[in-house]
C-alpha positions in Angstrom: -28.5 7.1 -15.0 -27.3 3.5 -15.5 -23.4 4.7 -15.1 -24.7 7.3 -12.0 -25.9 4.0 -10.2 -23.1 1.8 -10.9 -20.2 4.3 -9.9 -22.0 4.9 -6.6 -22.8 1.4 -6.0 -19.1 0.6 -5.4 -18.9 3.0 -2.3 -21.1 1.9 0.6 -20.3 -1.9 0.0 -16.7 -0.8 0.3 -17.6 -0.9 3.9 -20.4 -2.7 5.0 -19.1 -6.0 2.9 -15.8 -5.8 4.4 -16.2 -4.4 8.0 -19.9 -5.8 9.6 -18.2 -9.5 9.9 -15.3 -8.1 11.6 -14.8 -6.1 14.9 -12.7 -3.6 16.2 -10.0 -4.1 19.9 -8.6 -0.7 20.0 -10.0 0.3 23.0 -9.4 -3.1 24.9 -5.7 -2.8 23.5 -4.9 0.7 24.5 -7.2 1.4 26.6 -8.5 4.7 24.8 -12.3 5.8 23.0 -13.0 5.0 19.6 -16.0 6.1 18.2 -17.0 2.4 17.2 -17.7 0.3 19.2 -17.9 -3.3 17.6 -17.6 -2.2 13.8 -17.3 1.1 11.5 -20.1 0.6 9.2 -22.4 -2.5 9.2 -23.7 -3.2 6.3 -27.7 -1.9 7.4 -26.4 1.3 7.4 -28.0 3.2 9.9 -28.3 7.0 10.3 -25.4 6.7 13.2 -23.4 4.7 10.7 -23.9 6.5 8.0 -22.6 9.9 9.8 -19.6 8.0 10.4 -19.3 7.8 6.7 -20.4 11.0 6.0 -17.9 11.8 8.3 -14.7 9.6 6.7 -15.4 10.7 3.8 -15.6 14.8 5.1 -12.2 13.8 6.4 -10.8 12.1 3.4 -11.6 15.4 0.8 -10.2 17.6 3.5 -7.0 15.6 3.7 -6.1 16.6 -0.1 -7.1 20.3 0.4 -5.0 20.5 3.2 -2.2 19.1 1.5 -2.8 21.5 -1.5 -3.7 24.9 1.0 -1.9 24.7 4.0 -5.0 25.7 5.9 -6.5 23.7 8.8 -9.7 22.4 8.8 -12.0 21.1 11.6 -14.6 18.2 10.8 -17.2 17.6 13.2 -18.8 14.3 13.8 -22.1 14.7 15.8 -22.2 11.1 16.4 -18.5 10.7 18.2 -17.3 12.4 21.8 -14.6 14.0 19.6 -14.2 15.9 16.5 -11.4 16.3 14.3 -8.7 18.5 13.2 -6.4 18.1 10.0 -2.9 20.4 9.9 -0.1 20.4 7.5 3.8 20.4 8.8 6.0 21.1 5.5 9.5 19.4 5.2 11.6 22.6 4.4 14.8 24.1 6.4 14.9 25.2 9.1 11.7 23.6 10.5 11.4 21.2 13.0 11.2 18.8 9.8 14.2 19.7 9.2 16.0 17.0 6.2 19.7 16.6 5.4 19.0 16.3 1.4 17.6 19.1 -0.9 16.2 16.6 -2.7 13.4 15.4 0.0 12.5 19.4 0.5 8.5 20.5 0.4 7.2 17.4 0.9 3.8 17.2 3.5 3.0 15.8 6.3 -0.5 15.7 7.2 -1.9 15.0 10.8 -5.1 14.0 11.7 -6.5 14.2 15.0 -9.0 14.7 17.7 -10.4 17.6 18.8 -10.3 17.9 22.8 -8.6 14.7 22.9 -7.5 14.0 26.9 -6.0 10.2 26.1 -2.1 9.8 25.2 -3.2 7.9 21.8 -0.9 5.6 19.9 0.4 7.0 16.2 -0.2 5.4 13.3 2.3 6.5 10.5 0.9 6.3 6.9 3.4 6.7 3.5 2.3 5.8 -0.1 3.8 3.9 -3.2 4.6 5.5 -6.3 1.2 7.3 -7.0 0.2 10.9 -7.3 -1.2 11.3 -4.0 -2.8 14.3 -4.6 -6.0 16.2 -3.7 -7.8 14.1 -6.2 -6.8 10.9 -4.8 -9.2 11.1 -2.0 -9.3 6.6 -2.2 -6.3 6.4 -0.5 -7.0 8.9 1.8 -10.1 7.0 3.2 -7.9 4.2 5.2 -6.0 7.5 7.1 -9.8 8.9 7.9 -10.8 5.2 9.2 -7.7 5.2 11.2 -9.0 8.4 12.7 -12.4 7.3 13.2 -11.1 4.4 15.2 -9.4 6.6 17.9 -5.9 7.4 16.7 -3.8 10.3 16.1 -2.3 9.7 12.3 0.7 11.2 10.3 0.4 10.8 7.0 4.2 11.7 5.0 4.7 11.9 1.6 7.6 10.0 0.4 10.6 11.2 -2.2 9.4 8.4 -5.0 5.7 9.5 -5.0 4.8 11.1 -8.3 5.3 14.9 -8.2 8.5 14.3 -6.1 10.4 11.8 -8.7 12.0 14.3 -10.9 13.6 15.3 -7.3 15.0 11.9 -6.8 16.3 11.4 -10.2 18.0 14.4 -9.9 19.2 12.7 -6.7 20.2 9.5 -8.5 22.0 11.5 -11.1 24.4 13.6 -8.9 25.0 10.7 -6.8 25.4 7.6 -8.9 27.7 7.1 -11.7 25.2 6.5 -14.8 22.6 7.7 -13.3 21.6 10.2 -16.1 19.3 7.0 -17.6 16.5 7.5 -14.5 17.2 11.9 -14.8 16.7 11.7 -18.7 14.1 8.9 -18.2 15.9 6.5 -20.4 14.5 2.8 -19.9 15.6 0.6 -18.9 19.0 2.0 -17.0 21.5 -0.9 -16.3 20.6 -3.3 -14.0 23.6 -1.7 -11.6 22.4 1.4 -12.0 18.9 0.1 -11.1 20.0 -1.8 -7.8 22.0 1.4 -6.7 19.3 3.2 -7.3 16.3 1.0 -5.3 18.9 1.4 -3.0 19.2 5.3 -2.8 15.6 5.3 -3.1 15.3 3.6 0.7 17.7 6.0 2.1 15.8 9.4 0.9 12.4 7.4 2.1 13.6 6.1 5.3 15.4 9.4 6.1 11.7 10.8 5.6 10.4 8.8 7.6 12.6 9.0 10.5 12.5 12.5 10.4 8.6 12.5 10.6 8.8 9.8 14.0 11.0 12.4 15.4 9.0 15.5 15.3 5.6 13.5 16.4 8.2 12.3 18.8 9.1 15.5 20.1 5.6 17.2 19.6 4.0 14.6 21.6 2.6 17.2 24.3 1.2 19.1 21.7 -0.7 16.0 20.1 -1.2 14.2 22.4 0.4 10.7 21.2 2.2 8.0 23.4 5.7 7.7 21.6 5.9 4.1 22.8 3.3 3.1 20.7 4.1 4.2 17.5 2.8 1.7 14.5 4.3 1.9 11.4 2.2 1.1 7.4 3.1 1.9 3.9 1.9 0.6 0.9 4.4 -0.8 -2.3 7.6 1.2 -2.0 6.0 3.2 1.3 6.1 -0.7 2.5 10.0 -0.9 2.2 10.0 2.3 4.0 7.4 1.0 7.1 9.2 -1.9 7.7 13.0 -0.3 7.1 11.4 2.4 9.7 9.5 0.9 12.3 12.4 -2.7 12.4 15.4 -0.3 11.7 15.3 2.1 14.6 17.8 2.1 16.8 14.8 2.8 19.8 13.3 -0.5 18.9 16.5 -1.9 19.8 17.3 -3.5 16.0 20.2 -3.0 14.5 21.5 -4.3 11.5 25.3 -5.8 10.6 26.1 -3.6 7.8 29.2 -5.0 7.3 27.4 -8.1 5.6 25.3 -6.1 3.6 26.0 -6.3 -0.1 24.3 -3.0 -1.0 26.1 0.5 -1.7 24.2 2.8 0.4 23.2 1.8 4.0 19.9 2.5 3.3 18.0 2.1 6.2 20.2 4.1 8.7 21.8 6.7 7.5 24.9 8.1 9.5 23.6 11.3 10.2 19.8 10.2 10.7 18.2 13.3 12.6 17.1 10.1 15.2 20.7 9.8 16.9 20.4 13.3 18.5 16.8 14.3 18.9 13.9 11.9 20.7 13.2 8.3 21.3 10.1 6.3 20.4 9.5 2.9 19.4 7.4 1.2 16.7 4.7 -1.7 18.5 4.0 -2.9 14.8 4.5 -3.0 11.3 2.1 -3.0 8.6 3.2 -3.4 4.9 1.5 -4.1 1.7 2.6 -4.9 -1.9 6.2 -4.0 -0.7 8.0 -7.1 1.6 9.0 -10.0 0.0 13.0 -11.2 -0.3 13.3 -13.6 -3.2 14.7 -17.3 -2.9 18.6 -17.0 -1.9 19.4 -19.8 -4.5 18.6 -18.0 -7.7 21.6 -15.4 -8.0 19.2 -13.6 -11.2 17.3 -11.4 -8.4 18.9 -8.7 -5.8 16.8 -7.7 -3.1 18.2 -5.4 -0.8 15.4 -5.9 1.9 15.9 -9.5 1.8 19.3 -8.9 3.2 18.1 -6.4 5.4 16.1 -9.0 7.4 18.8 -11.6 7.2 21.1 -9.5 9.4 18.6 -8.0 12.0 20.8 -8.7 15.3 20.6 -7.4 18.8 21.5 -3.8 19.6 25.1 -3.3 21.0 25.5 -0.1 23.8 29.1 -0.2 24.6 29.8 -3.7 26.1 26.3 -4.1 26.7 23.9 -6.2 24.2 20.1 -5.3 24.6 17.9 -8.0 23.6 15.5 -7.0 20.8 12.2 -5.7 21.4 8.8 -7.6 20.4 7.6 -6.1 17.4 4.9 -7.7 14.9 4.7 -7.4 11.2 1.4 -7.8 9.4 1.8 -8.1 5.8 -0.4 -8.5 2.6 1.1 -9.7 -0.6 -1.0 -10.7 -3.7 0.2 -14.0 -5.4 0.3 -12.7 -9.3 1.6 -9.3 -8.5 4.9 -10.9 -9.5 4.5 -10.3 -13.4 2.7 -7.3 -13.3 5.4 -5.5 -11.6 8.0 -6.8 -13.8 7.6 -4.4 -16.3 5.4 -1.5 -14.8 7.4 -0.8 -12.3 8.5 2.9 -11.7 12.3 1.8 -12.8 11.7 -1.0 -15.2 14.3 -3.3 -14.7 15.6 -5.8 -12.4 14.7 -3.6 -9.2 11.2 -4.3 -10.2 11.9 -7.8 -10.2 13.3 -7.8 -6.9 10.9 -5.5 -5.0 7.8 -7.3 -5.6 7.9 -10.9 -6.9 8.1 -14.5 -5.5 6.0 -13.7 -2.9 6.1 -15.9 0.5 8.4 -18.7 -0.7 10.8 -17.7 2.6 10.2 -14.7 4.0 9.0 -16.3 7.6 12.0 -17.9 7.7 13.9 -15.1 7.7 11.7 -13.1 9.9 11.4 -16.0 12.5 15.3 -16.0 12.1 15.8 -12.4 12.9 13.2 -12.7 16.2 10.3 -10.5 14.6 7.0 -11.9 14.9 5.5 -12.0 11.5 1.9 -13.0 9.7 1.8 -13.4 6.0 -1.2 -12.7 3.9 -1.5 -14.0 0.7 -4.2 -13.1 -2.0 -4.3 -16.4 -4.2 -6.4 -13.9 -6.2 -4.8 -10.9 -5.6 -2.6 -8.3 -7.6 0.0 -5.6 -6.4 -2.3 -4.1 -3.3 -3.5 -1.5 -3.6 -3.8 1.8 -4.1 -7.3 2.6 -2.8 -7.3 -0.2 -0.2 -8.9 -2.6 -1.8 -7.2 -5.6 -1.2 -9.1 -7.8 -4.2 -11.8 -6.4 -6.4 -12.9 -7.2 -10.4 -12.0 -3.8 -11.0 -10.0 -2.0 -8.8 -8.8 0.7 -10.7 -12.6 1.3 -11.5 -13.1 1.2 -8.3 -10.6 3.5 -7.3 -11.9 6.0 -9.4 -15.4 6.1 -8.3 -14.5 7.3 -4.7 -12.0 9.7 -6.1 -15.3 11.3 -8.1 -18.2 10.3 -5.6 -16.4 12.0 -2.6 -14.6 14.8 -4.3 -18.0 16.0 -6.1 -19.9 16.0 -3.2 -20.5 19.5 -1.6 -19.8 19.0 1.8 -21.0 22.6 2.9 -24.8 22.1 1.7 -25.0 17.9 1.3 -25.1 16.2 5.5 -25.2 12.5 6.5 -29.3 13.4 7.2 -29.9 14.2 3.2 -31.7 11.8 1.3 -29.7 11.9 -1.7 -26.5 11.1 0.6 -28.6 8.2 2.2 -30.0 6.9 -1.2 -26.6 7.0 -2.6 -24.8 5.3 0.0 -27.5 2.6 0.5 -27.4 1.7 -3.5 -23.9 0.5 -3.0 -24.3 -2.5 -1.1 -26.0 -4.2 -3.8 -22.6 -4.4 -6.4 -19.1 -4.4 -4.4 -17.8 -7.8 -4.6 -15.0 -8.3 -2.5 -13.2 -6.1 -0.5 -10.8 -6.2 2.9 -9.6 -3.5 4.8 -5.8 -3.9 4.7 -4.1 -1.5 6.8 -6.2 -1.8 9.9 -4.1 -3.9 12.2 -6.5 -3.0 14.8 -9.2 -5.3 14.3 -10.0 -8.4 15.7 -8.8 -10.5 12.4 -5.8 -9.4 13.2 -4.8 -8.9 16.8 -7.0 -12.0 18.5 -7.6 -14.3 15.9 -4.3 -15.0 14.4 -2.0 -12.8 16.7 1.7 -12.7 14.7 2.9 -16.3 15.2 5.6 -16.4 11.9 2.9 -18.1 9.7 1.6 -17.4 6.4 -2.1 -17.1 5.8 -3.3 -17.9 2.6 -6.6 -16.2 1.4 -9.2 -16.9 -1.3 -11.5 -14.4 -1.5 -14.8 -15.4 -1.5 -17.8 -13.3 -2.7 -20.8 -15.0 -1.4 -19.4 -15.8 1.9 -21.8 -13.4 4.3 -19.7 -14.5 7.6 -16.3 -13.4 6.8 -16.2 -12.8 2.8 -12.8 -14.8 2.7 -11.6 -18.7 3.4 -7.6 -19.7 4.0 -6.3 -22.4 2.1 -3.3 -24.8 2.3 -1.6 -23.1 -0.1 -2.0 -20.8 -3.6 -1.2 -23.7 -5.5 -5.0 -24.2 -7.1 -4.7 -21.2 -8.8 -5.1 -20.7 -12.4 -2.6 -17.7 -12.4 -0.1 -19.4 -10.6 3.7 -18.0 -10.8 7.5 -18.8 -10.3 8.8 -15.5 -10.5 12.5 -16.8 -10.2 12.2 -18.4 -13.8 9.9 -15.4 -15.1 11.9 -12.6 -17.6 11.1 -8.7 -18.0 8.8 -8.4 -20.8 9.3 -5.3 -21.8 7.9 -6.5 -26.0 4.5 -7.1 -25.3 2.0 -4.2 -26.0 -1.9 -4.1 -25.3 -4.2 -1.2 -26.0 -6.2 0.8 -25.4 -5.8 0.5 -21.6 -8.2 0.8 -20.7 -10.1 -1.1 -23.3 -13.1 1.5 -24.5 -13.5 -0.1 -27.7 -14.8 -3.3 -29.9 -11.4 -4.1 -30.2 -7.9 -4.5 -28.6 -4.4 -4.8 -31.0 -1.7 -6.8 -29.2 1.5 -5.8 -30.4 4.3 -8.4 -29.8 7.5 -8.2 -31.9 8.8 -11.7 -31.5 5.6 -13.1 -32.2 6.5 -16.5 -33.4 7.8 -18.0 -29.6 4.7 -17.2 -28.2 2.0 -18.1 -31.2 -1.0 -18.3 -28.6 -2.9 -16.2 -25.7 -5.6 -16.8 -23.4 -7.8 -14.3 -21.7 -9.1 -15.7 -18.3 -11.3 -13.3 -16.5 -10.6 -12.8 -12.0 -12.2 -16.2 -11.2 -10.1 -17.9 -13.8 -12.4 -18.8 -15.8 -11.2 -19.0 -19.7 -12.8 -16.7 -21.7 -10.7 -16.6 -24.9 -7.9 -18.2 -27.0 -6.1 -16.5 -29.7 -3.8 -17.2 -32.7 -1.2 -14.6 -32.7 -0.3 -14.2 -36.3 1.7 -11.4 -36.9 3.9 -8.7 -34.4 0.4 -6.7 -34.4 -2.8 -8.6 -33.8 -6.3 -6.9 -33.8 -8.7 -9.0 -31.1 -12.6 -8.3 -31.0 -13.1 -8.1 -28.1 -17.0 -7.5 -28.6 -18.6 -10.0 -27.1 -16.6 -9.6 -23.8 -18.4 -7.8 -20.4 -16.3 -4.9 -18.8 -14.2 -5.7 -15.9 -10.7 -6.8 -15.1 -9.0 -9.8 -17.2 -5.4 -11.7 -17.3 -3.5 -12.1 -20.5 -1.7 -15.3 -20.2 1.3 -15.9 -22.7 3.9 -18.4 -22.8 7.3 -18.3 -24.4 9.7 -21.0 -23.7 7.2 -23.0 -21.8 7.3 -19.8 -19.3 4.0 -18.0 -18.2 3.8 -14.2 -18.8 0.9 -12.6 -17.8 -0.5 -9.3 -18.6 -3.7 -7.3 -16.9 -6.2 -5.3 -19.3 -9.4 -3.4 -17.8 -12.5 -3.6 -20.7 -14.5 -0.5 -20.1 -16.7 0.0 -23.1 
């Protein structure tokens, strides 16, 4: 019963801690009904609110059996003017999703949207990191239902490098790069050459995905209903390469990009036979990213970041001997300042593309946004990690927490269980009591983000704040306080350095380091910081009771050759 309260717990608080401080301009922006008004769920949860729950979360389940079925469903929301409908478009010859690889074939696109719907509605475009975005992971799945909720017509698109579609693109990287049989035969790590041309390759099958996807909303925009001048553009970890290569990279936002300076092998990010050049025009308003933006320094010739360069040589679109002036588009991104480490050596190719994609957060990246005339915002999560697969942007536990929706909303039985049932209402009012810190971090419709610090090339840095009723964050100076603190230029793939179980069920953890003797010492700090152990590593296999320690999320901190190498562990006993 204890573990019954605690999973649904996390739920409810998800929204009410997050959401009630904040509230929502889509309507005064384009001009079009939402079904909220001045938030999504506040955090007394009334029976209105809780319907609009009742109904994101109808929305979210039927996202994933659409995806897995084919077959439309309609979800009704009594307490909206509209209700909606959810439909699945296939990328497979000849449709009208028509792709130019084999490799990117029966991937889904999923759009949500409402039902009787008489307003042109802007589109919000939604693509994933490398994670099994399947029927089960209905987390995710919950920031396309919000978008929904809030009035606008969403595509959600599977990408070539989500899991289930990677054996597909390493078959890819195999026939097309020299070496490549190391990422096909799953042989880690594959030469760092091999790694960079493949990141590369990686962007072009995404991109192409996603350009294919703008152009069939594009040319279907009768039929749903969407104004193809305001198209907005979000991904999360590799999806955010794609977002921001997508909705910067089109040739309709009037961006182009000076290939000739470009030091990658594949033009990535605008392919020559893109299906865009022939079919329809649209344009991307904003930009969205998370987990999936930062160029590294340009002094430290260790990293390769193909993005990076990218940015550097945005320049003004060229029409014969006429030169259009680029477009105003913002970008709203979310980076969290230790996800450098972490990423170094979980990353899906293990190797130096991991090191390029993710680390050194903002050292200059609004320099060379600001350079190229895109109006950025930086967020920074001094406490943050790589966000975030079920939009939590900082939580003690978000894997945990991740997996608690996925259960609580896929075991509910939508067909007997409503919003009016007093089991739904109990459950959903329990959870405001243990959430600690959440922040919704795709929705760049709210007022934190389109009056309050409208894109002015700035970085924002954020320390969470779990007590803080009014806004349940505070900006800092700087990131520099903090007791995980990072230079990811001077930081090394660790690839020697083994902790398990993960996650930790037991008494015990054995830390398994074969060069033991440059590192000697660890420290376990738990999310705040705080110190919680020090250990003596004596031996390449160290056993660490790990008794006396409450579950949640911790930080391994090591150090070899005065360099700081962290490591995440979950205790879940």
């Amino acid at each position: 019963m204890k573990k019954l309260s605690f999973l649904v717990i996390f739920l409810l608080l998800f929204f009410t801690s997050y959401i009630s401080a904040r509230t929502y301009s889509t309507a005064s922006i384009y001009n079009f009904t939402t079904t909220n008004k001045n938030s999504f769920i506040v955090s007394h949860a009334s029976s209105n609110e809780l319907n609009d729950l009742y109904t994101c979360m109808r929305i979210s389940k039927a996202i994933g059996e659409v995806a897995t079925n084919g077959i439309t469903q309609t979800i009704i929301n009594t307490n909206s003017k509209f209700s909606f409908k959810i439909s699945r478009e296939k990328f497979i010859k000849p449709n009208p999703l028509q792709l130019f690889d084999n490799y990117m074939d029966n991937l889904n696109l999923i759009i949500v949207e409402p039902i009787n719907n008489q307003t042109n509605r802007p589109c919000v475009f939604v693509t994933c990191g490398g994670t099994n975005m399947t029927s089960s992971h209905s987390a995710f799945y919950l920031g396309i239902a919000q978008y929904a909720m809030k009035g606008y017509v969403v595509a959600y698109y599977e990408n070539p490098n989500s899991a289930g579609n990677q054996d597909n693109q390493a078959l890819y990287f195999a026939n097309t790069l020299p070496g490549g049989e190391c990422i096909l035969n799953k042989i880690k790590p594959c030469s760092d050459e091999i790694s960079k041309k493949a990141y590369a390759s990686s962007m072009y099958l995404g991109v192409q995905t996603g350009e294919a996807v703008a152009n069939y909303m594009a040319t279907n925009k009768v039929k749903y209903k969407i104004d193809n001048h305001k198209f907005i553009s979000t991904g999360q970890s590799y999806g955010g390469f794609v977002a921001l290569s997508l909705g910067l990279g089109s040739k309709y936002n009037y961006y182009d990009v000076n290939t000739n300076k470009l030091k990658i092998p594949f033009i990535y990010f605008k392919a020559p036979n893109m299906y865009s050049k022939s079919i329809s025009d649209y344009t991307f308003t904003s930009v969205a990213a998370w987990a999936g933006n930062y160029p590294l320094v340009d002094n430290d010739p260790t990293h390769f970041n193909p993005f990076g360069e990218f940015i550097d040589n945005i320049q003004s679109h060229i029409v014969g001997n006429n030169t259009i002036e680029k477009k105003d588009a913002k970008v709203i991104s979310f980076h969290g300042y230790i996800d450098d480490e972490i990423n170094v050596y979980e990353g899906w190719l293990n190797g130096i593309a991991n090191k390029t994609m993710y680390s050194h957060g903002p050292i200059n990246v609004v320099n060379r946004f600001s350079n190229a005339g895109v109006k950025f915002n930086g967020y920074i999560n001094c406490e943050g990690k790589h966000p975030v697969k079920d939009l939590i942007f900082y939580s003690k536990n978000p894997q945990d927490v991740e997996s608690r929706y996925n259960n609580l909303i896929n075991t509910f039985n939508y067909i007997t269980l409503t919003s009016s049932d007093p089991l739904f209402a109990i459950k959903m009012k329990e959870l405001k009591y243990e959430m600690e810190q959440t922040m919704d971090i795709i929705d760049i419709s709210t007022s934190f983000f389109m009056n309050n610090t409208s894109p002015s090339n700035s970085t924002y840095y954020i320390e969470p704040k779990i007590k803080n009723v009014n806004g349940h964050y505070n900006f800092k100076s700087s990131c520099e306080s903090s007791p995980f603190e990072v230079n990811a230029s001077k930081s090394e793939i660790v690839d020697n350095i083994k902790i398990f179980p993960s996650p930790a069920n037991l008494d015990w953890i054995e830390i398994d380091i074969l060069d033991w003797e440059q590192y000697k010492k660890g420290y376990l700090y738990n999310i705040e910081g705080q110190l919680i152990k020090e250990i003596n590593l004596e031996s390449d296999r160290n056993i660490i009771d790990i008794s006396d320690i409450n579950n949640g999320i911790y930080i391994f901190k090591f150090e070899k050759n005065k360099l700081p190498i962290f490591r995440k562990i979950v205790i879940q006993k």
